[in-house]
SEKOLTI-66441 format. One record per residue (C-alpha): residue number from 1; residue in three letters; y, z, x. Coordinates in steps of 0.02 Angstrom, whole numbers, always signed. Layout:
// SEKOLTI-66441
REC  drenfi  marvex      c2      c3      c1
REC     NUM     ALA       Y       Z       X
...
***
This chain:
// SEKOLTI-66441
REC  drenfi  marvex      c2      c3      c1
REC       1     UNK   -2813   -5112   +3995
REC       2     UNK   -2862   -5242   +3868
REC       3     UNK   -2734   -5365   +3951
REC       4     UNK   -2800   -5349   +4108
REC       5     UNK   -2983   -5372   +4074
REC       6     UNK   -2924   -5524   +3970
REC       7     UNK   -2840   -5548   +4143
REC       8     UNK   -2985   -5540   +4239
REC       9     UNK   -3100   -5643   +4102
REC      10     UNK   -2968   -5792   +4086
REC      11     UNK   -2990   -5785   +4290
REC      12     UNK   -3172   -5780   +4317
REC      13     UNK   -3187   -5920   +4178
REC      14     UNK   -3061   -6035   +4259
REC      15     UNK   -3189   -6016   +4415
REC      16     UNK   -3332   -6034   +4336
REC      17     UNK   -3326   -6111   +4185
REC      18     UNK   -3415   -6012   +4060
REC      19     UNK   -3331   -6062   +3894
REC      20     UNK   -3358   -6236   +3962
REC      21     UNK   -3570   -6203   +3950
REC      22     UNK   -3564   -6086   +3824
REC      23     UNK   -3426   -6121   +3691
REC      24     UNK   -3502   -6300   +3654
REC      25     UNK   -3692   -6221   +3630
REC      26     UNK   -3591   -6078   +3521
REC      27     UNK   -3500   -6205   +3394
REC      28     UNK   -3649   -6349   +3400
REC      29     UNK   -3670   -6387   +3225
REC      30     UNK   -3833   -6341   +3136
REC      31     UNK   -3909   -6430   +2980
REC      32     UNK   -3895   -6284   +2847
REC      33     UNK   -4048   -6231   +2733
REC      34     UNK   -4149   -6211   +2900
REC      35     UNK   -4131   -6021   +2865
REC      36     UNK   -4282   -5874   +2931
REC      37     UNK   -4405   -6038   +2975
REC      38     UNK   -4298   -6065   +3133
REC      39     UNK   -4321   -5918   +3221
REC      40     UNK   -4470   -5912   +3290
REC      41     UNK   -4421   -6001   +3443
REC      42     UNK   -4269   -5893   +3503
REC      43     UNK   -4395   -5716   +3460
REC      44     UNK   -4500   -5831   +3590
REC      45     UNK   -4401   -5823   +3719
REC      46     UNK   -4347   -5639   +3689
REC      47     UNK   -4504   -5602   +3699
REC      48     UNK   -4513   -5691   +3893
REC      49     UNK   -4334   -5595   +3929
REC      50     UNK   -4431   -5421   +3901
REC      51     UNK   -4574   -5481   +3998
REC      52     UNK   -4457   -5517   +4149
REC      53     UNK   -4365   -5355   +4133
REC      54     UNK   -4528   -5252   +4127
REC      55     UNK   -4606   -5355   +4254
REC      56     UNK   -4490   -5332   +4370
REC      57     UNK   -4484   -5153   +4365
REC      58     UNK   -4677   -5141   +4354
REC      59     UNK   -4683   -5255   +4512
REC      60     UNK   -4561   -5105   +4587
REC      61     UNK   -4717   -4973   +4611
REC      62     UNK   -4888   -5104   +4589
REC      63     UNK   -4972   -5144   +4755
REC      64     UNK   -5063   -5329   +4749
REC      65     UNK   -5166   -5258   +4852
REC      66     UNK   -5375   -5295   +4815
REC      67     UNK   -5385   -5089   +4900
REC      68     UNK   -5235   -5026   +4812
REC      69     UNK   -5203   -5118   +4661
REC      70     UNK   -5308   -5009   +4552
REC      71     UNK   -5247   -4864   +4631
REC      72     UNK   -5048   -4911   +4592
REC      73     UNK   -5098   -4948   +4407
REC      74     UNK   -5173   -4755   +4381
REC      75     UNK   -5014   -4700   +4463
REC      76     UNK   -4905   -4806   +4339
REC      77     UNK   -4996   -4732   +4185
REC      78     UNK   -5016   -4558   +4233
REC      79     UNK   -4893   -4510   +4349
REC      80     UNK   -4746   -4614   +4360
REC      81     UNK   -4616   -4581   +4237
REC      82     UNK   -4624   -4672   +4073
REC      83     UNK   -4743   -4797   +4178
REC      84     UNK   -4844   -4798   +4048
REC      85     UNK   -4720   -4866   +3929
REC      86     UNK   -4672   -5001   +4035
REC      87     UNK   -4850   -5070   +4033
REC      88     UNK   -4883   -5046   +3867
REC      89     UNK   -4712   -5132   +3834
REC      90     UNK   -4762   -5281   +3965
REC      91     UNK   -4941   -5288   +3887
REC      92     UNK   -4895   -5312   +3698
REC      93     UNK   -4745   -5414   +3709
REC      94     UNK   -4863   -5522   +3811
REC      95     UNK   -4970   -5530   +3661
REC      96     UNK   -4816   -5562   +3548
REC      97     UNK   -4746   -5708   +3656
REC      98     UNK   -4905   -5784   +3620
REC      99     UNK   -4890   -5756   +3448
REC     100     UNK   -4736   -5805   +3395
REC     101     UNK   -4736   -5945   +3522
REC     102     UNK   -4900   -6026   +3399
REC     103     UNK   -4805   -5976   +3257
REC     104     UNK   -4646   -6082   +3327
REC     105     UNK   -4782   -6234   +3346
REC     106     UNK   -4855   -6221   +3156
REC     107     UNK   -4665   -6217   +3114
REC     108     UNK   -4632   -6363   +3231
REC     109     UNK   -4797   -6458   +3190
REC     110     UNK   -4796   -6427   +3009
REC     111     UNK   -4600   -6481   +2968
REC     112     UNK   -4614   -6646   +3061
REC     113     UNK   -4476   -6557   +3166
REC     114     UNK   -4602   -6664   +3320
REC     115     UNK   -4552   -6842   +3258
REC     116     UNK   -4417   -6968   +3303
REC     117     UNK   -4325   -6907   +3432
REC     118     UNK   -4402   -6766   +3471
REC     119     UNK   -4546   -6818   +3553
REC     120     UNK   -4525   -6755   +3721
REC     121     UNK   -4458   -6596   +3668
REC     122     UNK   -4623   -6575   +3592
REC     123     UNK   -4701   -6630   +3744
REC     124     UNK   -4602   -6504   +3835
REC     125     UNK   -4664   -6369   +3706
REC     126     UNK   -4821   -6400   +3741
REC     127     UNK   -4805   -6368   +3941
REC     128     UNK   -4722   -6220   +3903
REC     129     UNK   -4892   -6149   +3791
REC     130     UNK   -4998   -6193   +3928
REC     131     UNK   -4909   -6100   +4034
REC     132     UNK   -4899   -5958   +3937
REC     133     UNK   -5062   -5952   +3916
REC     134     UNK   -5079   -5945   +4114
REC     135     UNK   -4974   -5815   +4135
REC     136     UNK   -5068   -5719   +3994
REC     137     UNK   -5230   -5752   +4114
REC     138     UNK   -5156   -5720   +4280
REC     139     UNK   -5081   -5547   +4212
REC     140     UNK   -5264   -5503   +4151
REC     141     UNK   -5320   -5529   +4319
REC     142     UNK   -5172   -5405   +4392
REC     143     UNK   -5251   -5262   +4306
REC     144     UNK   -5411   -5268   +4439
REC     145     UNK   -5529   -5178   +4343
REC     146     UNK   -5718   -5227   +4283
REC     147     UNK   -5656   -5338   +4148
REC     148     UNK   -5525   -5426   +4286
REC     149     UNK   -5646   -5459   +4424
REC     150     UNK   -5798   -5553   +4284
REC     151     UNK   -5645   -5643   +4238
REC     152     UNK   -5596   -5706   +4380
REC     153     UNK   -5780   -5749   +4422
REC     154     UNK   -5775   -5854   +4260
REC     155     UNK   -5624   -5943   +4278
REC     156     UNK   -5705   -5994   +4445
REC     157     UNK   -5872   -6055   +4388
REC     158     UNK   -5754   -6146   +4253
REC     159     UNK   -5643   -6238   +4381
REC     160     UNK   -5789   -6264   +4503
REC     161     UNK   -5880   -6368   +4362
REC     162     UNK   -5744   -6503   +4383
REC     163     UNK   -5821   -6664   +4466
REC     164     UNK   -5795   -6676   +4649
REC     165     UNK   -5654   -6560   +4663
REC     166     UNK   -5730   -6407   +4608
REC     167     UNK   -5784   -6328   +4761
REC     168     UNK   -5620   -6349   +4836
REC     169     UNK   -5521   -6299   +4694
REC     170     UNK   -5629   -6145   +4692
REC     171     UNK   -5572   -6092   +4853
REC     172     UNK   -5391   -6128   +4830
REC     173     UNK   -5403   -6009   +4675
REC     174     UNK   -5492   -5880   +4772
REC     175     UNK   -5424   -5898   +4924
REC     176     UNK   -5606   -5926   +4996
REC     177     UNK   -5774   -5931   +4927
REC     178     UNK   -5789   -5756   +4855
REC     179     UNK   -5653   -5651   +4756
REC     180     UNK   -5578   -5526   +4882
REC     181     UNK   -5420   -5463   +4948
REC     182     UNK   -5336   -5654   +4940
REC     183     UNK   -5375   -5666   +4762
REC     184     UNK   -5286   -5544   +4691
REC     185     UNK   -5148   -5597   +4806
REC     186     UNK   -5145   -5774   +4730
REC     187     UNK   -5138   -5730   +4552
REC     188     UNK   -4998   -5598   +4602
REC     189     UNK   -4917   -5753   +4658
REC     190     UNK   -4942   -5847   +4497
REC     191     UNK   -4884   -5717   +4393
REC     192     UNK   -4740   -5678   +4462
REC     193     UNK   -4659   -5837   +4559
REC     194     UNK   -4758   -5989   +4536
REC     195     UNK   -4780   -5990   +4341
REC     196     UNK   -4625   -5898   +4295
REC     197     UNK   -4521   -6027   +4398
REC     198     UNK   -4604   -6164   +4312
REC     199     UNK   -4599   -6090   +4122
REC     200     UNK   -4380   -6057   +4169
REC     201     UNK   -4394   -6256   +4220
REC     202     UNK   -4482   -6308   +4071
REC     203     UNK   -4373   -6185   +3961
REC     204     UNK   -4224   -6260   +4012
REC     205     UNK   -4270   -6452   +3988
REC     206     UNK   -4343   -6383   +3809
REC     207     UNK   -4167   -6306   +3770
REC     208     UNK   -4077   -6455   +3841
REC     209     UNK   -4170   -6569   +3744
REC     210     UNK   -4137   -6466   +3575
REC     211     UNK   -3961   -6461   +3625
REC     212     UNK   -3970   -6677   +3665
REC     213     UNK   -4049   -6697   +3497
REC     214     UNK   -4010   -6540   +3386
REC     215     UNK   -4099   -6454   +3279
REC     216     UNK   -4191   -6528   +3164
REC     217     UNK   -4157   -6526   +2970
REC     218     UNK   -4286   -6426   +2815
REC     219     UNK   -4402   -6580   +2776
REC     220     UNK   -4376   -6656   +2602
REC     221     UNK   -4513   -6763   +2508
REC     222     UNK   -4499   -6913   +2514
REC     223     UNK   -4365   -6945   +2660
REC     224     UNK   -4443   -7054   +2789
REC     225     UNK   -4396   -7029   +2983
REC     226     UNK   -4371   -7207   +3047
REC     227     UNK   -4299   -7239   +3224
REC     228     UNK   -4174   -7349   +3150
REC     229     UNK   -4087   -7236   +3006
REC     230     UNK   -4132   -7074   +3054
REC     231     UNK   -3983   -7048   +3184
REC     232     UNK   -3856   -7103   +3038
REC     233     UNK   -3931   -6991   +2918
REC     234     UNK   -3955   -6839   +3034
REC     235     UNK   -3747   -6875   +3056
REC     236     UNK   -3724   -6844   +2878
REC     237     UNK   -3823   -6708   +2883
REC     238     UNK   -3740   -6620   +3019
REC     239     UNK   -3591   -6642   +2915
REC     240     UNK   -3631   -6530   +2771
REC     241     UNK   -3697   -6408   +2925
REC     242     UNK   -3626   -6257   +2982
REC     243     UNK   -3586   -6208   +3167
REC     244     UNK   -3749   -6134   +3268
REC     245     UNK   -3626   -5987   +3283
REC     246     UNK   -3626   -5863   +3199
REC     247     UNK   -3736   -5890   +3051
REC     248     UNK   -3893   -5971   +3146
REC     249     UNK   -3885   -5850   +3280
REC     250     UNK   -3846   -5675   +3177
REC     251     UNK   -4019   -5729   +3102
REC     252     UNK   -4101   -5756   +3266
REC     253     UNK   -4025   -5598   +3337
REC     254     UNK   -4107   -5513   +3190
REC     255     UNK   -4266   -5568   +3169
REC     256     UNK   -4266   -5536   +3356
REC     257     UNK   -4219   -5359   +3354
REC     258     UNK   -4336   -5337   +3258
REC     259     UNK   -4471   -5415   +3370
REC     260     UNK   -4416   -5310   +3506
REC     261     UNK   -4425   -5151   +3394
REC     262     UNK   -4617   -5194   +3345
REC     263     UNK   -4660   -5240   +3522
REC     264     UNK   -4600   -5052   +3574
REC     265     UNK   -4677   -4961   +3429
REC     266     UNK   -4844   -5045   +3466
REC     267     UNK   -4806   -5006   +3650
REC     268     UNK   -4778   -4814   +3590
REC     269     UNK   -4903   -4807   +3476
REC     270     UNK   -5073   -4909   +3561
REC     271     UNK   -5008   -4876   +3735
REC     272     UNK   -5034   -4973   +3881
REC     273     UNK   -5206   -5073   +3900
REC     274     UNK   -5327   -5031   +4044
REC     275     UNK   -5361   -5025   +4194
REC     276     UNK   -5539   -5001   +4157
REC     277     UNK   -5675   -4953   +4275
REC     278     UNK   -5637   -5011   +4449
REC     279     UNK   -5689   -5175   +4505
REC     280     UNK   -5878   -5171   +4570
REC     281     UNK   -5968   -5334   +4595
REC     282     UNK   -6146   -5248   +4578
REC     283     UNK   -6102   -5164   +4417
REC     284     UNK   -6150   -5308   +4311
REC     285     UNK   -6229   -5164   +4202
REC     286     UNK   -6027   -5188   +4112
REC     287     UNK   -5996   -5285   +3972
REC     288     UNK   -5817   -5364   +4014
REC     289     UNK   -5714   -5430   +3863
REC     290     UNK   -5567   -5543   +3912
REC     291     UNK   -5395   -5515   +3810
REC     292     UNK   -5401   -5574   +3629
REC     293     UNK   -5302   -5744   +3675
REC     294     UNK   -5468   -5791   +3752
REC     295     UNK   -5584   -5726   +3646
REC     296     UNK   -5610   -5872   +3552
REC     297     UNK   -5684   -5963   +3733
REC     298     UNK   -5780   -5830   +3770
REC     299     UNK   -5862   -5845   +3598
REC     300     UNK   -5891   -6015   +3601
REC     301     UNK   -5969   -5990   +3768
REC     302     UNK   -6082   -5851   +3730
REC     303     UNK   -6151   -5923   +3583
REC     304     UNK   -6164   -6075   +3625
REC     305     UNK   -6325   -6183   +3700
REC     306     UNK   -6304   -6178   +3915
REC     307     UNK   -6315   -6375   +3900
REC     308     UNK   -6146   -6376   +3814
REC     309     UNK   -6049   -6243   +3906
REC     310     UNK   -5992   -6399   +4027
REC     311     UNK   -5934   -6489   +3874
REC     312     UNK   -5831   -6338   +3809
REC     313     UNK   -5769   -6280   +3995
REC     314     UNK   -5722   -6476   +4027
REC     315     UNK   -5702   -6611   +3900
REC     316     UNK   -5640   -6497   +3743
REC     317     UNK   -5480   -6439   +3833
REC     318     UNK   -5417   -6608   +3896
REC     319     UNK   -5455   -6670   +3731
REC     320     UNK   -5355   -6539   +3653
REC     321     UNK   -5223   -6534   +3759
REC     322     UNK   -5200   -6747   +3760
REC     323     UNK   -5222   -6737   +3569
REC     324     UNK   -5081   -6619   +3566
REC     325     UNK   -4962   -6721   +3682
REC     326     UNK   -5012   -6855   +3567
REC     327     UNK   -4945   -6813   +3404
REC     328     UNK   -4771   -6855   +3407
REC     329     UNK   -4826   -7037   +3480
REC     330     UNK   -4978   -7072   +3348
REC     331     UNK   -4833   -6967   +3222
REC     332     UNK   -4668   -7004   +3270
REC     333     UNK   -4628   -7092   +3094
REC     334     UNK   -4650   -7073   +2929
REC     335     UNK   -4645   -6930   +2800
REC     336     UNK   -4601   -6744   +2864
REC     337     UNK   -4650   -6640   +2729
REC     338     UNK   -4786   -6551   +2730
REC     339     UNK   -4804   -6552   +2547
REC     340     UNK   -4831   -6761   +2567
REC     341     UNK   -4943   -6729   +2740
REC     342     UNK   -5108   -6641   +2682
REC     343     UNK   -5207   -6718   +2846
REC     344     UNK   -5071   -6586   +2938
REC     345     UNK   -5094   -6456   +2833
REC     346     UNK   -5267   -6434   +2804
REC     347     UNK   -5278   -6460   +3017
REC     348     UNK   -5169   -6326   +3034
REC     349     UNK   -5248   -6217   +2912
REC     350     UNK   -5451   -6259   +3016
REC     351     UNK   -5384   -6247   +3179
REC     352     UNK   -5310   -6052   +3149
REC     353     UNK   -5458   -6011   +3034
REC     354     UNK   -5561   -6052   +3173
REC     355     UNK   -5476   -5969   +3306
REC     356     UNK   -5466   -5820   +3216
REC     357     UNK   -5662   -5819   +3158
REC     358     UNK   -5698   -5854   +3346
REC     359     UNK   -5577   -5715   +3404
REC     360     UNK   -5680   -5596   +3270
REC     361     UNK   -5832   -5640   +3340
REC     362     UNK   -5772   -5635   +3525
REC     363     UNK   -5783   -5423   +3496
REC     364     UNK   -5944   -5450   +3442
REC     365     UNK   -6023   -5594   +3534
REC     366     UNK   -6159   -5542   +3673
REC     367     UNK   -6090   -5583   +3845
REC     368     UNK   -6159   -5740   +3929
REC     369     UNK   -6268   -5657   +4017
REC     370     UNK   -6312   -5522   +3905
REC     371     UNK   -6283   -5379   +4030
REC     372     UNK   -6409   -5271   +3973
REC     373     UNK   -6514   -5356   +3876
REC     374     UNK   -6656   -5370   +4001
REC     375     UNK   -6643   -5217   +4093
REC     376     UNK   -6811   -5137   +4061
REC     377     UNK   -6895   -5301   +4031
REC     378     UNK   -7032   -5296   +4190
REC     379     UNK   -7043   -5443   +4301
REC     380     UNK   -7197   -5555   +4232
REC     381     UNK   -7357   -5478   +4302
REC     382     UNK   -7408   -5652   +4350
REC     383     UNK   -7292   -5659   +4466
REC     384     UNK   -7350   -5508   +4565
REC     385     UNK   -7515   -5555   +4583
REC     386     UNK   -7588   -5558   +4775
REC     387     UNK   -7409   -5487   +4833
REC     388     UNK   -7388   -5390   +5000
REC     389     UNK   -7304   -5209   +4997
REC     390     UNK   -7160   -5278   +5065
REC     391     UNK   -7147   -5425   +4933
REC     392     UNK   -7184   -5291   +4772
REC     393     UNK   -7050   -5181   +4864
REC     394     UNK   -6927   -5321   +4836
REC     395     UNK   -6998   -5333   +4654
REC     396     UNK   -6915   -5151   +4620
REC     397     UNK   -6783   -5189   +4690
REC     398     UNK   -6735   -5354   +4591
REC     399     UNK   -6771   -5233   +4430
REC     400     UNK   -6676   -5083   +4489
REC     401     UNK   -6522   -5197   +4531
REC     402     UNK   -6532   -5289   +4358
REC     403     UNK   -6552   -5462   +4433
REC     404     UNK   -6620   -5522   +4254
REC     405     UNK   -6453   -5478   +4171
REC     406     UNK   -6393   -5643   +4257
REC     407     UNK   -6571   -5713   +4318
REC     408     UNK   -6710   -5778   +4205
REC     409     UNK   -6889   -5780   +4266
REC     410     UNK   -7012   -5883   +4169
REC     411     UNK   -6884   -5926   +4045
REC     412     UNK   -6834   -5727   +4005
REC     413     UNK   -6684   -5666   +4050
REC     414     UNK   -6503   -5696   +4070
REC     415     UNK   -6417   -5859   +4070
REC     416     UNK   -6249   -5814   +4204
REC     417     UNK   -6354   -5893   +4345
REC     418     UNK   -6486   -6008   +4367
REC     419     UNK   -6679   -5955   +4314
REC     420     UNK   -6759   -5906   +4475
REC     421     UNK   -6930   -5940   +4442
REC     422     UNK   -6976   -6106   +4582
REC     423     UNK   -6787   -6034   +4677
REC     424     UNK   -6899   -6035   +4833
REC     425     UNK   -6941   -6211   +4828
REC     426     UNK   -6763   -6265   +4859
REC     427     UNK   -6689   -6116   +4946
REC     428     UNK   -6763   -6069   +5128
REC     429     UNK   -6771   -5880   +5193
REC     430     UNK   -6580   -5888   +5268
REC     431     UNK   -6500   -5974   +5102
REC     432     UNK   -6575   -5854   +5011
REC     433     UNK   -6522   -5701   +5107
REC     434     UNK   -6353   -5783   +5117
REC     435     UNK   -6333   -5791   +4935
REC     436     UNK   -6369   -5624   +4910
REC     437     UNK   -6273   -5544   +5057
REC     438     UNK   -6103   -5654   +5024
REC     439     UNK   -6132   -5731   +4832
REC     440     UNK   -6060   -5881   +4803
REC     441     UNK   -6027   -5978   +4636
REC     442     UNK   -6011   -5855   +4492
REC     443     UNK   -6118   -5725   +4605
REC     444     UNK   -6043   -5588   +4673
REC     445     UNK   -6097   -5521   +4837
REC     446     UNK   -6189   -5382   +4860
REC     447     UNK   -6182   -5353   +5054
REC     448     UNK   -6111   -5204   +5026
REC     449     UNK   -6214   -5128   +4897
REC     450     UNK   -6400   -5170   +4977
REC     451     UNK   -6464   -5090   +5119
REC     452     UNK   -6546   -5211   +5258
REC     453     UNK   -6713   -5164   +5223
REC     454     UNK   -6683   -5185   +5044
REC     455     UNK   -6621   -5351   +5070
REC     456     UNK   -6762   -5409   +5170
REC     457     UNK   -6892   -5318   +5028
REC     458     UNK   -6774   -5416   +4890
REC     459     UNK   -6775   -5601   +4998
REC     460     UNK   -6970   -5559   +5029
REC     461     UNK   -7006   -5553   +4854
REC     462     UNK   -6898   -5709   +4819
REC     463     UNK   -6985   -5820   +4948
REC     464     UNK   -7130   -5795   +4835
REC     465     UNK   -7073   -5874   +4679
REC     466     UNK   -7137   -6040   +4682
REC     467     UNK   -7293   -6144   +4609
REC     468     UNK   -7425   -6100   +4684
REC     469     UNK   -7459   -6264   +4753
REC     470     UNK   -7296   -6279   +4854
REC     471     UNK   -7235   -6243   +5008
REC     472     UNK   -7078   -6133   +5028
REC     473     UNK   -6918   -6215   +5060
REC     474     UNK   -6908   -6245   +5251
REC     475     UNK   -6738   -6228   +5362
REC     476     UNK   -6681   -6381   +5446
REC     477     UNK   -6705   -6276   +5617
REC     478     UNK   -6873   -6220   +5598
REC     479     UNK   -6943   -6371   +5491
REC     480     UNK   -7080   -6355   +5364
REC     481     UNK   -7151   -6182   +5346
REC     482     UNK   -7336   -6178   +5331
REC     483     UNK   -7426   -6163   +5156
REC     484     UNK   -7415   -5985   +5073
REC     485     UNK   -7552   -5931   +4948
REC     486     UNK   -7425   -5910   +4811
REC     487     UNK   -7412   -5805   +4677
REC     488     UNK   -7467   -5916   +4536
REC     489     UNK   -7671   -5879   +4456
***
């Protein structure tokens, strides 16, 4: 038997040409001394391995469905055999391919292991966080709970702030101007085809590129990377190496078994997260929370002044993300060590002490708008002054519907959408009752949660907020509507 499977082996590798792929990788020579600091990369992409595997078979029973997605989840935690597991297994070695892939960049960043000429495998590296990161996002969004649907409605009113393009890029994201049924659809697509196709792409140009250039050497003080000695010395290196197999990959074998081990006793032990309540966009009585990769944005953004939340959504991530791309052109040369580069330490050390201070505060941090912060806070009386029943109907209905949460009036209240106190002197009657029937923006629509009459009390009552010496807002069809005695002493 062990003759013919050698047989059959020395067959299927004539055809194929395994040994010719894999034997070179296997007996590449590796700089020695690189030891337990080089293994954060291959416990990376372990970590994306388990994520396919439990994706797949998560993808086997989950409906992307806007009607039946929630539904499908509750059956995979409660009913379906070991369901649970898988999801808690998908969830936290989610969070642990984001981990250990920033762990892999310190290593990277802090050893020089970025400079001459390994540039655009840094580059590549780089690509392949971001779209981590997106799959971390679109994978939040699967879950279609409370916390899912706000965060899709802020990843809108983030893209939508882009100059020019924003209202179109909103409705590419959402598949039309309000999240619905295409929505979830399109991230389902993201998730599982779009940025999983491009993170194998970028994968394999990152691994072709170490295997072009190797792996780079422990940094010693004092030895200077210069374009025009460092390929002779990294030859003499390589010659006091040892072959990538076995000794190099028996460590990364280890350190990921171990990986895999925590990510299932995690799994076991926290269990899977959500789905929370089901998605309702009325209920903005919840206070959704993204996942604690984001945290740190949604602190910054709820504690932050509204006139720099564009700055934040905007400018800081291209200028984070084209600092980071960058390095290894501004750095390419020079020392490695991080004992002789302090600038690189003492960045490293500020950028993770702030991330983690803003993921701490993230928990913590009142939700932009404060979702029930303003709940029994009365509309102004001014404003109600010299009101028909019909107008102080749509008063109580504004209150009992917590428009504040998201709507300021006089100043007071919540800072999601714009303060409504002059909204009638740029919205007419139909813009109005369009906006509240089918949202738009970060608004979610309440058509189905508002009766007619209680739309026409609530659009009544709107109409009225205005100075007192202005006109409403007039449609283009009708023209200029006559003066109103306003609401203002």
């Amino acid at each position: 038997m062990p003759g013919r499977l050698r047989q059959i082996a020395t067959w299927l590798d004539s055809r194929l040409g395994f040994s010719d792929v894999v034997l070179p990788i296997l007996r590449h020579p590796a700089p020695s001394g690189s030891r337990w600091w080089y293994v954060f990369g291959s416990a990376t992409l372990t970590m994306l391995v388990l994520q396919i595997i439990t994706g797949i078979c998560l993808s086997l029973v989950y409906v992307p469905s806007a009607a039946e997605a929630y539904t499908s989840l509750n059956y995979l935690t409660y009913d379906q055999s070991l369901g649970w597991l898988l999801r808690a297994i998908h969830n936290t070695a989610a969070s642990g391919m984001v981990i250990l892939m920033v762990a892999h960049m310190v290593q990277v960043f802090l050893m020089g292991s970025f400079k001459y000429p390994r540039e655009m495998t840094w580059v590549v590296g780089v690509a392949l966080f971001v779209l981590t990161l997106g799959m971390a996002f679109t994978g939040q969004v699967l879950r279609w709970d409370q916390d899912s649907y706000w965060g899709v409605g802020v990843g809108a009113a983030m893209v939508g702030r882009v100059p020019y393009l924003g209202p179109a890029l909103v409705r590419l994201l959402l598949g039309g101007t309000t999240i619905g049924a295409d929505t979830l659809s399109r991230f389902f697509t993201l998730h599982v085809l779009i940025l999983p196709g491009l993170l194998i792409i970028s994968l394999s140009v990152h691994l072709f590129l170490v295997m072009r250039h190797g792996v780079s050497e422990p940094p010693v003080a004092g030895r200077l990377v210069s374009p025009a000695t460092y390929d002779k010395q990294y030859a003499a290196v390589l010659k006091r190496g040892e072959p990538f197999f076995p000794a190099a990959v028996m460590r990364d074998m280890i350190f990921s078994a171990w990986a895999v081990i925590a990510v299932i006793g995690i799994a076991i032990a926290v269990g899977p997260k959500g789905p929370a309540l089901p998605p309702d966009p009325s209920l903005i009585s919840a206070e959704p929370r993204p996942d604690w990769y984001f945290l740190s944005l949604f602190a910054l953004l709820a504690l932050c002044p509204p006139n720099m939340e564009t700055a934040i959504i905007l400018i800081a991530p291209v200028i984070g993300l084209f600092s980071m791309v960058l390095v290894p052109f501004v750095a390419g040369k020079g020392e490695r060590s991080p004992r002789r580069r302090p600038v690189a330490v003492l960045t490293t050390l500020v950028l993770l002490v702030g991330y983690g201070v803003l993921t701490w505060l993230g928990n913590s941090a009142p939700w932009s708008p404060q979702m029930d912060a303003w709940s029994g806070e009365p509309v102004p009386p001014r404003m109600l002054a010299r009101v028909t029943p019909l107008e102080l109907q749509g008063a109580v209905v504004f209150q009992n519907k917590t428009c504040r949460n998201c709507h300021a009036l006089d100043g007071s209240g919540g800072r999601r959408g714009p303060d409504l106190t002059y909204v009638a002197s740029s919205l007419d009657r139909d813009e109005l009752i369009r906006q509240v029937i089918q949202g738009g923006g970060n608004m979610p629509a309440f058509g189905d949660h508002l009766s007619p009459s209680e739309v026409t009390a609530l659009v009544a009552f709107l109409q009225t907020l205005r100075p007192s010496d202005t006109a409403p807002a007039a449609s283009a069809a009708t023209g200029p509507a006559p003066p109103h005695k306003g609401n203002r002493p």
